[in-house]
FIVOBA-94611 format. One record per residue (C-alpha): residue in one letter; x, z, y. Coordinates in steps of 0.5 Angstrom, whole numbers, plus 500, padded with zeros to 3 digits. Layout:
aXZY
...
***
This chain:
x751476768
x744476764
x742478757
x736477755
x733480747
x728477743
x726479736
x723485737
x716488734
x713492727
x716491720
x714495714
x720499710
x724494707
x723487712
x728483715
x727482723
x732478726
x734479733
x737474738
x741475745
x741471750
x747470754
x748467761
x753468767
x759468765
x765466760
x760467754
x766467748
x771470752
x768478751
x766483746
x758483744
x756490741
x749491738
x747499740
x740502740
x736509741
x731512737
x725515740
x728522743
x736521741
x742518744
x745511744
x748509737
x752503736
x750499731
x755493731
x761489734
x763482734
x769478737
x770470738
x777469738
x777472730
x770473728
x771481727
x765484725
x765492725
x759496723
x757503723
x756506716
x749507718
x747499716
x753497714
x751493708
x744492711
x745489718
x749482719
x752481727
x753473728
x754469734
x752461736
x758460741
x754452742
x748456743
x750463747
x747467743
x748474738
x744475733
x744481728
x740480721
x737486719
x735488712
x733493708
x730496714
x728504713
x722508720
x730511721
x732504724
x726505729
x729504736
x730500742
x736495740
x740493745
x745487747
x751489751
x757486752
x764489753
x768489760
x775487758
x776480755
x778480748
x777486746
x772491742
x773497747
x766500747
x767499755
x760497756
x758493763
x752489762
x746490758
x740487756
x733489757
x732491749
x729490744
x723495741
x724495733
x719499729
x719501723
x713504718
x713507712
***
């Protein structure tokens, strides 16, 4: 299993990045695919969900409204759009991917290398 993320960088308040997941060694539309990050010094926060088999989206109230999860089942990717970005959003955002088949149960087993956003003022 291989997750690899793209997208990262600096940004000023205000700007819309977007990030890019990567996936390969197993059934790619069979699992979950969450977004989380960590801010410089804090724990890992989840960011946002996303399942295949009805395109359920979830999204902590944090960037619900900012942040968009999406997922090219023909390319094997995930992507989350952000917008609206604030410094708090700065962190190194992570693609993970869930154990369990269809499901959205936080029971993360593989993680990609991350992906560094900051964001100034």
């Amino acid at each position: 299993v291989q997750l690899v993320e793209s997208g990262g960088g600096s940004v000023q308040a205000g700007g819309t990045p977007t990030l890019s997941c990567a996936v390969s060694g197993y059934t790619y539309t069979t699992y979950g695919m969450y977004w989380v990050r960590q801010a410089p010094g804090k724990g890992i926060e989840w960011v946002s969900s996303i399942l295949k088999v009805d395109w359920t989206t979830y999204y902590a109230d944090s960037v619900k409204g900012r942040f968009t999860i999406s997922r090219d089942n023909a390319k094997n990717t995930v992507g989350l759009q952000m917008t609206g970005l604030q410094p708090e959003d700065t962190a190194v955002y992570y693609c993970v991917k869930d154990r369990t088949p269809y499901s959205l149960w936080h029971d993360y087993d593989a993680w990609g290398q991350g992906a560094l956003v900051t964001v100034s003022s």
